[in-house]
C-alpha positions in Angstrom: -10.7 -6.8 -58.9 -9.6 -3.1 -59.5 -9.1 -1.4 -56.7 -10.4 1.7 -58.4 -13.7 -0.2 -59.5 -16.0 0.8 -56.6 -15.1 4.7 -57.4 -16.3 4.0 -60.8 -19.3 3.1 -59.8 -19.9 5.7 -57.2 -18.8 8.3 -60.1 -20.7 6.3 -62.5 -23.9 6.8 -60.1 -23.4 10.4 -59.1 -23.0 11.6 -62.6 -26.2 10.0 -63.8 -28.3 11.0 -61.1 -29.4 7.4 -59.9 -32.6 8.3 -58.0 -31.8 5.5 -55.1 -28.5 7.3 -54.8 -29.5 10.5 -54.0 -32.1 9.5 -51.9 -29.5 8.0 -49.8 -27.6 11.7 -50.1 -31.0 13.1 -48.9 -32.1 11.3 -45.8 -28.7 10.9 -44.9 -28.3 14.9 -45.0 -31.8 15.0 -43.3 -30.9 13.3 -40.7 -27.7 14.5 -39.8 -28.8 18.2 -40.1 -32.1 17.4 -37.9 -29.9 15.9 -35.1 -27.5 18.6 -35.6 -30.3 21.2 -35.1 -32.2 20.1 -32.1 -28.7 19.0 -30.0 -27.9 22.9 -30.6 -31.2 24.0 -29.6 -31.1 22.0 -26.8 -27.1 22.3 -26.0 -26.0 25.6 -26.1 -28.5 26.9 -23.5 -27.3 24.4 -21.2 -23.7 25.1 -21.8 -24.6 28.6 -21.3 -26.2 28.2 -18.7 -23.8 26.5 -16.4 -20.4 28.6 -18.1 -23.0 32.0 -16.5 -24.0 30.4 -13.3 -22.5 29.0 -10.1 -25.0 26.4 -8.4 -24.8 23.5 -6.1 -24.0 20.3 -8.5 -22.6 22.5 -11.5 -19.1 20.8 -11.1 -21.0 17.5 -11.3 -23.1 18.6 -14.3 -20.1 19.6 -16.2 -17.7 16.4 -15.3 -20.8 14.4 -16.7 -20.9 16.2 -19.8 -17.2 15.5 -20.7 -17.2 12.4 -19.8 -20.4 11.7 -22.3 -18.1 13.5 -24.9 -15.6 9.7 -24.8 -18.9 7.8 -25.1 -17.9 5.3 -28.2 -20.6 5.6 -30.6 -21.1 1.8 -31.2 -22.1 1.9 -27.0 -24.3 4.5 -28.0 -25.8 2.9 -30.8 -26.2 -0.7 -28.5 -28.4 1.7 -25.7 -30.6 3.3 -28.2 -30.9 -0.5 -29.6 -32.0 -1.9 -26.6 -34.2 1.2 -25.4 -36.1 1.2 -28.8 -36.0 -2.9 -29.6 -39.7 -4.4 -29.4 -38.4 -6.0 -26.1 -37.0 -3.0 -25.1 -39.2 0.0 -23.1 -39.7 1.9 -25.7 -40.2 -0.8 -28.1 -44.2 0.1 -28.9 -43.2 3.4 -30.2 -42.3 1.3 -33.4 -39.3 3.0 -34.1 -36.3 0.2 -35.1 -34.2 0.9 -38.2 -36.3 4.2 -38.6 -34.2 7.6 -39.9 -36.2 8.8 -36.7 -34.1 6.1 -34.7 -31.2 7.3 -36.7 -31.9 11.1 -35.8 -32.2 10.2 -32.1 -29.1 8.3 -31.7 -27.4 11.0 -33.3 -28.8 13.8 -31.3 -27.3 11.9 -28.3 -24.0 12.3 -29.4 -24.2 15.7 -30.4 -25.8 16.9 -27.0 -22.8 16.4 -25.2 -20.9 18.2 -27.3 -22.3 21.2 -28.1 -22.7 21.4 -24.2 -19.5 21.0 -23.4 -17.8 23.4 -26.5 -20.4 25.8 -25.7 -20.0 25.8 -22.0 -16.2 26.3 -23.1 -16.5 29.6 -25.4 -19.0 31.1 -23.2 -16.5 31.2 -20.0 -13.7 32.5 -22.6 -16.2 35.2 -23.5 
């Protein structure tokens, strides 16, 4: 097999707008970009938050965060699994192999970091 084949094809179904491809594109921007969103809403407050304030447990707070920033994604991935699987707790919310599954695991590995780099450039500033 060429080794340039599967580029072919990728070119081949980019450049004739294959509907199934681009709706891959899509979701696959939609989901990113929503998980992107909310883990800044929700991070850079927090970060914020504890680079402006001194308070009992802040230390604690902040060695959790960058600790969560190491988190492999696969061990991510296996926790939202089991939290989301119909055995697991959260199983009758339906949500397994969902782009909202997708969105949620994702949002947990952006939370950490836009805590922690935001936490960062707020005590420079």
């Amino acid at each position: 097999m060429d080794f340039f084949q599967p580029f072919k094809i990728a070119f081949y179904l980019l450049s004739n707008f294959d509907s199934d491809t681009y709706s891959i594109i899509f979701l696959s921007l939609k989901v990113s970009l929503t998980a992107l969103f909310f883990g800044s809403l929700i991070g850079i407050p927090i970060g914020a938050i504890l680079a402006s304030f001194k308070f009992f447990g802040r230390s604690l707070f902040i060695i959790i965060f960058n600790t969560l920033l190491s988190m492999p994604p696969v061990v991510l991935g296996l926790l939202v699994y089991i939290l989301i699987s119909q055995s697991g707790p959260f199983g009758f919310l339906d949500l397994l192999y969902t782009p909202k599954a997708m969105m949620l695991a994702q949002f947990l590995l952006i939370l950490p970091l836009s805590i922690a780099l935001s936490r960062e450039i707020f005590e420079n500033i």
